[in-house]
C-alpha positions in Angstrom: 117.4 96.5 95.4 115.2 94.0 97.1 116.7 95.0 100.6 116.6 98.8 99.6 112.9 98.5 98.6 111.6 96.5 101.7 113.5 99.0 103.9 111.7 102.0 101.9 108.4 100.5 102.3 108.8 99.9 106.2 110.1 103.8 106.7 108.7 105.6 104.0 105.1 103.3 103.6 103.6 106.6 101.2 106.9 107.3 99.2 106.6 106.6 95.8 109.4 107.5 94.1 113.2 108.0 95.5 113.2 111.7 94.8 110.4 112.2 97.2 112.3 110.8 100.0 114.8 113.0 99.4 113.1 115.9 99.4 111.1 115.3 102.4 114.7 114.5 104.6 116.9 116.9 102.3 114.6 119.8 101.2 114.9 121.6 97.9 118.5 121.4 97.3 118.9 118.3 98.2 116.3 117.1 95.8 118.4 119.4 93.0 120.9 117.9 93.0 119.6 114.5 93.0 117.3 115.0 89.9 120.4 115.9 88.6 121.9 112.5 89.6 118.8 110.5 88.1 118.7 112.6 85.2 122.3 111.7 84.2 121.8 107.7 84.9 118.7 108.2 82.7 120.4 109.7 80.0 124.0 108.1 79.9 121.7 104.5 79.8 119.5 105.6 77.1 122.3 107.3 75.0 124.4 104.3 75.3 121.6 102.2 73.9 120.7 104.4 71.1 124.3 105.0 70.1 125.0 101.1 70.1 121.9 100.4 67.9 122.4 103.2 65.5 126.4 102.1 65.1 124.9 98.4 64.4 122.1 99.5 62.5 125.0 101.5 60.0 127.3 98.9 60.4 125.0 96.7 59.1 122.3 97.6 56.7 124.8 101.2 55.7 121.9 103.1 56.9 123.3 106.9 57.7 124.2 107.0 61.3 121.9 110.3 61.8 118.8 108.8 60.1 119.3 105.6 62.4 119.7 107.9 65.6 116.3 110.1 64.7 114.3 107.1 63.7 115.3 104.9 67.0 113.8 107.6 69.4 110.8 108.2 67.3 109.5 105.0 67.1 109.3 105.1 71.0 108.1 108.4 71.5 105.2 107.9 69.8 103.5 104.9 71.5 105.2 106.2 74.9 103.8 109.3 74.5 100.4 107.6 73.7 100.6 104.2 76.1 102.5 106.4 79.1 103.0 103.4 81.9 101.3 101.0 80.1 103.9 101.3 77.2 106.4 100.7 79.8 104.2 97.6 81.0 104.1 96.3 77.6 107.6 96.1 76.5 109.1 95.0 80.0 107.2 91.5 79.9 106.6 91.1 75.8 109.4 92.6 74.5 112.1 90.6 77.5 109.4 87.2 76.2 110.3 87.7 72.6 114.4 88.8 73.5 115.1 85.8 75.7 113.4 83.5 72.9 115.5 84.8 70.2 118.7 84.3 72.7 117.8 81.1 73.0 117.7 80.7 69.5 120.7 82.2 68.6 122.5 80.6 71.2 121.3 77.2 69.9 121.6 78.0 66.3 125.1 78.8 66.0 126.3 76.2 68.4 124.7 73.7 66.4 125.3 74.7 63.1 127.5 72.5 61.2 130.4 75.1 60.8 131.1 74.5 64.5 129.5 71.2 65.2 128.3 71.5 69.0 130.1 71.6 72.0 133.0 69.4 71.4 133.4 71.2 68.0 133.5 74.7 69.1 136.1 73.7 71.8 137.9 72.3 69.0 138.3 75.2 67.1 139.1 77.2 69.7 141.8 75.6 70.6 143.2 75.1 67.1 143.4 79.0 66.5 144.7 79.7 69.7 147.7 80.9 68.6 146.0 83.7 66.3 143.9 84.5 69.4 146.7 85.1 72.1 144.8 87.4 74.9 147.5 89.6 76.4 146.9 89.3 80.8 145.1 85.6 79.8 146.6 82.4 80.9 148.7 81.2 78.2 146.8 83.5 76.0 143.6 81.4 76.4 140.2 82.3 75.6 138.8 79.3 78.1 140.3 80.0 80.9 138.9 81.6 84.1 142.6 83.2 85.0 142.2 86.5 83.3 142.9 90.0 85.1 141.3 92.1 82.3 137.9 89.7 82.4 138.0 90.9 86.4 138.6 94.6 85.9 135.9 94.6 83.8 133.6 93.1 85.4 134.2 95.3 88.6 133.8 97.7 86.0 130.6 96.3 84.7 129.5 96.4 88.4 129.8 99.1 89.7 127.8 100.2 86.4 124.9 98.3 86.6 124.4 99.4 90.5 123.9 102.7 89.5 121.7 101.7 86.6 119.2 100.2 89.6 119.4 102.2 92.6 119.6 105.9 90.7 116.9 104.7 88.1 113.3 105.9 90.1 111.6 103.5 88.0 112.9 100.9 90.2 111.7 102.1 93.0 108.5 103.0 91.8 107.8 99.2 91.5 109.2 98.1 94.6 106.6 101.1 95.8 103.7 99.8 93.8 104.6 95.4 94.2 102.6 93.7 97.4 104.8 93.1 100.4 105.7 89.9 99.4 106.3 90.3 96.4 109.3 92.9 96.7 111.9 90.3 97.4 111.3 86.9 95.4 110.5 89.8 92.4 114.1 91.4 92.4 115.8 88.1 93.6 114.6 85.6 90.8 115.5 88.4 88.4 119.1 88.7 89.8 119.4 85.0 89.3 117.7 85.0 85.9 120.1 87.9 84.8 122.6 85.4 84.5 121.2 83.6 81.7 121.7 86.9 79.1 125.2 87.2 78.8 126.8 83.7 79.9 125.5 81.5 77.5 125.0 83.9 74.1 128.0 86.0 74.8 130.3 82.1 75.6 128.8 80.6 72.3 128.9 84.1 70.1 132.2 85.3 71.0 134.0 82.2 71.0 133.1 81.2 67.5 133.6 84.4 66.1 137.2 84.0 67.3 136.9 80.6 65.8 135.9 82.1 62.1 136.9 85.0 61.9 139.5 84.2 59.4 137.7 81.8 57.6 135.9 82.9 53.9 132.4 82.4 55.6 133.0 85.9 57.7 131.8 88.5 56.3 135.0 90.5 56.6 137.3 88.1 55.4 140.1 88.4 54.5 140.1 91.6 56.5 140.8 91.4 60.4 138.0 92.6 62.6 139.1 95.7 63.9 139.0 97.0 67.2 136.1 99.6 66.0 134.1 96.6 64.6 134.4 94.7 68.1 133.6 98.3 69.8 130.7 99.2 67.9 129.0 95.8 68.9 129.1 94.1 65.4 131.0 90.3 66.4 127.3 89.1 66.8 125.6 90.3 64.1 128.9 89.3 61.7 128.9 85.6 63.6 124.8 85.4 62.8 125.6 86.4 59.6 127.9 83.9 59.0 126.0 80.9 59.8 122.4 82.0 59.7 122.4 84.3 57.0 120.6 87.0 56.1 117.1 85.5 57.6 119.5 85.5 60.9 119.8 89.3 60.1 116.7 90.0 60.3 115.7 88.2 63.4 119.0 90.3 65.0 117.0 93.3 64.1 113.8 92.5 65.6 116.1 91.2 69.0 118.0 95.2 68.9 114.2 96.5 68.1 113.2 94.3 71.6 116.0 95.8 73.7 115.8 99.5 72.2 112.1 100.3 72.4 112.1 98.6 76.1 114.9 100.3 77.6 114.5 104.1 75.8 110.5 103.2 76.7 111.4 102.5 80.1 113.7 106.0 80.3 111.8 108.0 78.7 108.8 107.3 81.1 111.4 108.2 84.2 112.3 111.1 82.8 108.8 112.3 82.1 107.8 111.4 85.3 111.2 113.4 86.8 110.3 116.5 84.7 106.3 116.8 85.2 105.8 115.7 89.1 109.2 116.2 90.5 110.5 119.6 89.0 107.3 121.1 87.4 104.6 120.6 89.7 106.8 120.6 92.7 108.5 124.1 92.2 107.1 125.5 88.8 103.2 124.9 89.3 102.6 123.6 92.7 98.4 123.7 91.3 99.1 121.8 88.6 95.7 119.3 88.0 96.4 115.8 86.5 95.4 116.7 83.1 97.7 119.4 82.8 100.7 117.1 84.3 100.0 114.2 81.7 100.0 117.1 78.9 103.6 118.0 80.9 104.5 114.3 81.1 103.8 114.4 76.6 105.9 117.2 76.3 109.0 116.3 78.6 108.7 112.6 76.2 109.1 114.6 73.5 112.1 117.0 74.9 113.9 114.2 76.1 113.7 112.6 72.8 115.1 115.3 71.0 118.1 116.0 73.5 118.7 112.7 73.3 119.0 112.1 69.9 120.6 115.2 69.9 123.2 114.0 72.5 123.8 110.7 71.0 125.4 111.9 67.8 127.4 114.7 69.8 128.7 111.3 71.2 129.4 109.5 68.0 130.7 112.6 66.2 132.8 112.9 69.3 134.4 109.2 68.8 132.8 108.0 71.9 131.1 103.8 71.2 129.8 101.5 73.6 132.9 100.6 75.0 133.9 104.0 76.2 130.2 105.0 77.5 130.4 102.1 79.3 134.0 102.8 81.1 132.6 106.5 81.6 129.2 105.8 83.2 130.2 104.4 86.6 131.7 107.5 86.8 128.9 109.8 86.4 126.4 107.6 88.0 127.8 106.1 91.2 128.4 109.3 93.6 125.0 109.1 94.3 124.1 105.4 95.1 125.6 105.2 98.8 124.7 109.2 99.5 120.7 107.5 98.7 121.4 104.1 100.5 122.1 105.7 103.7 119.1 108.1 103.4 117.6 104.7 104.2 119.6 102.9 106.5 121.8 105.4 108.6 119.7 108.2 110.4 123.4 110.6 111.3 123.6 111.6 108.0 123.5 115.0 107.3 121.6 117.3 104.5 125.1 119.0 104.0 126.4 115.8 103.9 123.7 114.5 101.4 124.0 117.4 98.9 128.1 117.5 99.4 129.4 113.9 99.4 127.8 112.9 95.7 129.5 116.1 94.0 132.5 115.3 95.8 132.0 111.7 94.8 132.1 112.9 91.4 135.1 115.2 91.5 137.4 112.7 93.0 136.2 109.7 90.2 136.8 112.0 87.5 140.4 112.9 89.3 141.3 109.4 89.5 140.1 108.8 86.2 141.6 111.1 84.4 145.2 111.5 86.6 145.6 107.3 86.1 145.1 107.5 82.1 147.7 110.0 82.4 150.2 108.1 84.6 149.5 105.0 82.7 150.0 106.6 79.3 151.3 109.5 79.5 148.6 111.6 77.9 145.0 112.1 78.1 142.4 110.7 74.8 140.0 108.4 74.2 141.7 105.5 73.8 143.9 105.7 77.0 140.7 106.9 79.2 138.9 103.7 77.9 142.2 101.6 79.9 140.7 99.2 82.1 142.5 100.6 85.3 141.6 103.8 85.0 138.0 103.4 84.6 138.2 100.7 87.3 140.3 102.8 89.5 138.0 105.9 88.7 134.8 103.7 89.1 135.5 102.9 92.9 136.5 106.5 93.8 133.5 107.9 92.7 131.5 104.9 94.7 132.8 104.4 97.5 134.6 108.3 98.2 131.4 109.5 98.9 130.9 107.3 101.9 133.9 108.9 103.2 133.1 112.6 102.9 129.2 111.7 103.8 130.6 110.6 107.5 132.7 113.1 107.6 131.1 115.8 106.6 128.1 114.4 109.3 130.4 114.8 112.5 130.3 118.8 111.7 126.9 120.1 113.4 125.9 116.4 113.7 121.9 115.3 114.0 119.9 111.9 114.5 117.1 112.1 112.1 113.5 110.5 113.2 112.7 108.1 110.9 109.1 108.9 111.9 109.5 112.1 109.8 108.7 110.4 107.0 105.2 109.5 107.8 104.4 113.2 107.3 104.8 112.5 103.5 101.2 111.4 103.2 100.1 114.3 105.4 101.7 116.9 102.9 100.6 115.2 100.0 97.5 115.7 101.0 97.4 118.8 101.7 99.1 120.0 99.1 96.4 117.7 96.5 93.5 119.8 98.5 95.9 123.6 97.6 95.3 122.5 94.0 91.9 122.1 94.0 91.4 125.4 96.3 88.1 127.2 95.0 89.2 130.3 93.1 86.0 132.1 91.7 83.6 134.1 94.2 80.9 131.8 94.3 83.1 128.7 95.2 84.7 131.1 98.0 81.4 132.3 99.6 80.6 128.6 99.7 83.8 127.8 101.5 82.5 130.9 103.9 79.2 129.6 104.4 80.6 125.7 105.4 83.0 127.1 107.6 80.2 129.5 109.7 78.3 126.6 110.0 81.0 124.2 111.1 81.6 127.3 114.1 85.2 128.0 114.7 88.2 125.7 114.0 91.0 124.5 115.6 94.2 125.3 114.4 96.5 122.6 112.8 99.4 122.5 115.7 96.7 122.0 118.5 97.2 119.0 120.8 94.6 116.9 122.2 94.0 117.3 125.6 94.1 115.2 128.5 91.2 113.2 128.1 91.5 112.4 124.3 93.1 109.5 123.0 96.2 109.5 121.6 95.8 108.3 117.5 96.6 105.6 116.1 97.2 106.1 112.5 97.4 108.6 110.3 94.3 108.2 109.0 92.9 109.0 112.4 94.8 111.9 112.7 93.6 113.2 109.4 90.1 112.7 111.1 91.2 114.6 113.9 91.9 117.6 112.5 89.6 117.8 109.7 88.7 120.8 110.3 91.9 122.7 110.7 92.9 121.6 107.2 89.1 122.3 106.0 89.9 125.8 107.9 94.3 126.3 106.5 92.3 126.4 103.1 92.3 130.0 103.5 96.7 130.2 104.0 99.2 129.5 101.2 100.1 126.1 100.5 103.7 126.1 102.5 102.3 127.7 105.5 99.6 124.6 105.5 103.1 122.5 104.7 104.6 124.3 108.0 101.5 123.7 109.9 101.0 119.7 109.3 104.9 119.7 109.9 104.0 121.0 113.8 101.9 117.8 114.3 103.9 115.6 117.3 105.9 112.8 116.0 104.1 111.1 118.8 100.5 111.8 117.4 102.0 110.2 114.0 102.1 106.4 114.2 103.1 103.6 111.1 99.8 102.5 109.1 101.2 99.2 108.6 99.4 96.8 111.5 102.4 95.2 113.8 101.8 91.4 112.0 102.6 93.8 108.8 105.6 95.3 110.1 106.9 91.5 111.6 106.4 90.6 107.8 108.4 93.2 106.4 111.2 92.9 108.5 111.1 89.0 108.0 111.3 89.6 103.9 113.9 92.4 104.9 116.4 89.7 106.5 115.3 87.3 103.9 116.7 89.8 101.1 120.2 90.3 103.2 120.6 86.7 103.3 120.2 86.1 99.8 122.0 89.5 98.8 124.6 88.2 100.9 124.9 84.1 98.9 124.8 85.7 95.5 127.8 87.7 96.3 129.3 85.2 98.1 128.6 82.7 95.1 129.5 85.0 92.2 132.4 86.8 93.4 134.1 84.4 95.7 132.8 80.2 95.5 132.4 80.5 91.7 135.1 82.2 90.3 137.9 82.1 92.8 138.4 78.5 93.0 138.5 79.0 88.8 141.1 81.5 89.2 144.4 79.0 88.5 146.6 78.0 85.8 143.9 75.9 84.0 142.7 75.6 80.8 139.1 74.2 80.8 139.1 70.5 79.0 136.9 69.5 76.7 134.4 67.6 79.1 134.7 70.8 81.5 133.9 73.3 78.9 130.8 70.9 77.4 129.5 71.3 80.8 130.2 74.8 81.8 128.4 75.8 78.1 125.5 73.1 79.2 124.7 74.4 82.1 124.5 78.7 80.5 122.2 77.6 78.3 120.2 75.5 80.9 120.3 78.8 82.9 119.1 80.6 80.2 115.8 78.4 79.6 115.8 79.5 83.7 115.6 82.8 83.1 112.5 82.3 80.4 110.7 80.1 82.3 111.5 82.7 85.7 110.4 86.2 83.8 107.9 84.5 81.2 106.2 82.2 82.1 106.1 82.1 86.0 104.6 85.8 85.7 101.8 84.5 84.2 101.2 81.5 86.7 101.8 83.8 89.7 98.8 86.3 88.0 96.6 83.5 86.6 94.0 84.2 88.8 94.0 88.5 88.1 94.4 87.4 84.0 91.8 84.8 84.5 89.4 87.5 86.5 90.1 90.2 83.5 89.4 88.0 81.1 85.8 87.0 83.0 85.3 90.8 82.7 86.1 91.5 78.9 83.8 88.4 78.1 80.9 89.6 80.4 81.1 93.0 78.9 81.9 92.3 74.9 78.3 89.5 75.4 76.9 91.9 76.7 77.9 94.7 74.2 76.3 92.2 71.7 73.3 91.4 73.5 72.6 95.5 73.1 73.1 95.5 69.9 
């Protein structure tokens, strides 16, 4: 995403979502079909959270399912709806502060509680039950070993998944939009380093003790097994804290699901809004729409999408669907459109039949693989065989990387080179289509228009080119100037013909805004990104695992180490998206504060 969004900013300097860069190279269906694409990643991501903490919430208090589901949304909707962006400010950094503290804690907690008895104790017990805890596909069965093709499959899986949570989520463009130039990169790298931290140490410490109790009187289901449902729904780390920490461990678990629910339905349900007021309703239902009436939109849409997705979530769970199988599903769904958007960006031959086809295509043949595999594998078509790990891994890739396929393909018929100078034009538009909203509309307003333009004397008309002895110029800014009086004058036309007429300016007359030592800086933080894209990969899927990937069973000194160095990481990942935040803005906090002082003294001195 780092690459992606210094890219955007050096092509498309006034985008500021991905859905309006579509629509500018695309046009109208193009952009269809896209919110479409968003739309689902939106609401497969926020479904999956609010199914998983409405299963654990019943699982563990016995709270109704349906009650949980209503009363999840409805805590969010009603500071979202009130806060807007800020709300989605808020929870980002406080809520992810008080989440990676309690994973700390838990981490810590359990490890060192006397049950397990630290690192060489949980190692212990691990290998004492291995025998009850035989993984089919597992080295020997083991749970500490790095030889395991399901543990690959699914994290291909997992993948291809959280791609298309980034790149089709137009939240995360809108920050890489919104952050300074250099700020882009070292934003989105230290935050796919810090990522680690989350699941490697809690889910090594958590998982493997509940393996290690989970047959001993202080589970909470003994003597029961846990079932596969139990382990589906999410509940092996609330049952572990349980457990060991008790019901005061409970508590904080719910305050760590409240953390990750309100951030994460916040954080869709401001994308949404954002999709359904600017991108659908003021772009083809109210093109005149002023700000107040698309914040009133932007209320309403929160409100909608709260309801359908309540609504959808226990269609979900009355349907048998959990975590598990959302989680096989979504790459599915959400990855046709992830390379259709990436080469809107980097590759200038493709196509808007391409652009529009490939993703639908994309989707068509994932679902085919998906679907014809379970059936090959198993015989027959259900739930349980199309949550097998090869046919969600095999329908996952088909519906990533088939789109590529039929984009180039489909490109070669009635091929064209776009200029990536079209996208300059976005401000231009923008512009003019801010000025059609706030066109005069009662007689008095209009004779005034009259009487400017009489005065002004007659206008030139948008498409005009300067002569011979004018300079060519510069920026867009200067163009604006330029022909401030044919857009004072294209008042009097509809909006799209004003549209069609800023679209005849000359490429030529359109030039970047960005000054060239701006430009050399981009480009320098674009490399930069490739590079480290490029290591992490390398590191994660290749230097890290691979030389792991033997018949070895990690010792005791190895696995005190490799459990050492997750929860180092994790104190990483607090210190990277906690605290450094707040160094890195010390100076804005510090001038903010200066400001609320000098205004509450003198709000007293008044008084």
């Amino acid at each position: 995403m780092a690459a992606l969004g210094v890219l955007a900013k050096i092509r498309v300097p006034y985008a500021h979502t991905s859905l309006e860069i579509i629509r500018m190279r695309y046009g109208k269906i193009g952009h269809v079909v896209f919110i479409v694409l968003n739309l689902c990643c939106n609401i497969f991501g926020c479904a999956s959270m609010i199914l998983t903490g409405s299963q654990l919430i019943y699982g563990i208090s016995g709270m109704h399912f349906v009650a949980a589901t209503f009363l999840i949304p409805l805590g969010v909707v009603l500071y979202t709806a009130v806060g807007g962006l800020k709300a989605t400010f808020l929870t980002d950094y406080l809520h992810t502060a008080v989440a990676l503290i309690l994973i700390i804690y838990f981490t810590l907690a359990v490890l060192t509680h006397e049950a397990i008895g630290g690192l060489g104790g949980l190692w212990e017990k691990v290998m004492a039950t291995a025998s009850e805890n035989y993984i089919e596909g597992n080295y020997k069965g083991s749970l500490i070993t790095m030889k395991s093709e399901p543990a690959i499959i699914w994290s291909l899986i997992l993948k291809c998944g959280n791609l298309a949570l980034v790149v089709m989520d137009t939240a995360f463009w809108q920050k890489s939009f919104a952050t300074e130039v250099d700020a882009t990169v070292p934003g989105y790298d230290l935050a796919a380093l810090a990522i680690f931290g989350i699941p490697w140490g809690i889910g090594t410490v958590v998982g493997l003790t509940a393996r290690a109790i989970h047959n001993t009187p202080i589970f909470p289901t003994y003597p029961a097994e846990l079932t596969t449902a139990e382990v589906n729904a999410g509940l092996v780390m609330p049952y572990v804290i349980k457990a060991l920490i008790g019901d005061q461990g409970i508590v904080t678990f719910f305050v760590l699901l409240f953390m990750a629910l309100t951030s994460t339905v916040s954080s869709s349900m401001i994308a949404v809004s954002s999709i359904l007021s600017f991108d659908l309703y003021k772009t083809y239902i109210n093109p005149k729409a002023s700000d107040r009436r698309l914040v009133y939109v932007s209320h309403i849409a929160v409100v909608v999408h709260a309801l359908f997705i309540t609504a959808f979530s226990l269609v979900l769970n009355y349907g048998g669907a959990n975590m598990t199988w959302i989680g096989y599903f979504r790459p599915i769904l959400t990855c046709p459109g992830i390379i259709p958007l990436i080469l809107t960006l980097f590759w200038s031959g493709q196509t808007r039949l391409a652009a529009i086809i490939s993703p639908i295509l994309g989707f068509i043949t994932g679902v085919s693989i998906w679907l014809g595999t379970a059936k090959a594998i198993y015989g027959t078509i259900n739930l349980t065989t199309t949550m097998g790990n090869l046919p969600a891994l095999y329908g996952a890739l088909g519906s990533l990387f088939s789109p590529a396929i039929y984009s180039v393909l489909i490109s070669q018929y009635n091929p064209y080179q776009f200029d990536w100078r079209e996208f300059l034009r976005i401000e231009l538009v923008e512009e003019t289509q801010l000025e059609a909203s706030s066109t005069p509309t009662s007689t008095d307003e209009k004779g005034k228009t009259e009487e400017v333009n009489a005065t002004d004397g007659p206008t030139k008309t948008i498409s005009e080119t300067p002569s011979s002895g004018q300079s060519t110029p510069r920026n867009i800014e200067e163009i604006k100037g330029s022909k401030e009086l044919a857009i004072v004058d294209s008042k009097s036309l509809p909006a799209a013909a004003r549209v069609t007429a800023l679209a005849s300016i000359s490429l030529d007359d359109i030039q970047h805004p960005f000054s060239v030592e701006t430009l050399r800086e981009l480009r320098r933080w674009h490399r930069i990104a490739w590079i480290i894209w490029i290591v992490i990969v390398l590191v994660t899927f290749i230097l890290w695992p691979m030389p792991l990937y033997r018949n070895y069973i990690f010792t005791k000194s190895f696995f005190s180490g490799w459990v050492t160095v997750a929860i180092i990481w994790q104190f990483f990942a607090f210190f990277a998206v906690v605290v450094y935040p707040l160094y890195d803005g010390r100076h804005a906090i510090a001038k903010g504060a200066r400001g609320v002082w000098h205004a509450l003294g003198a709000y007293l001195k008044k008084d």
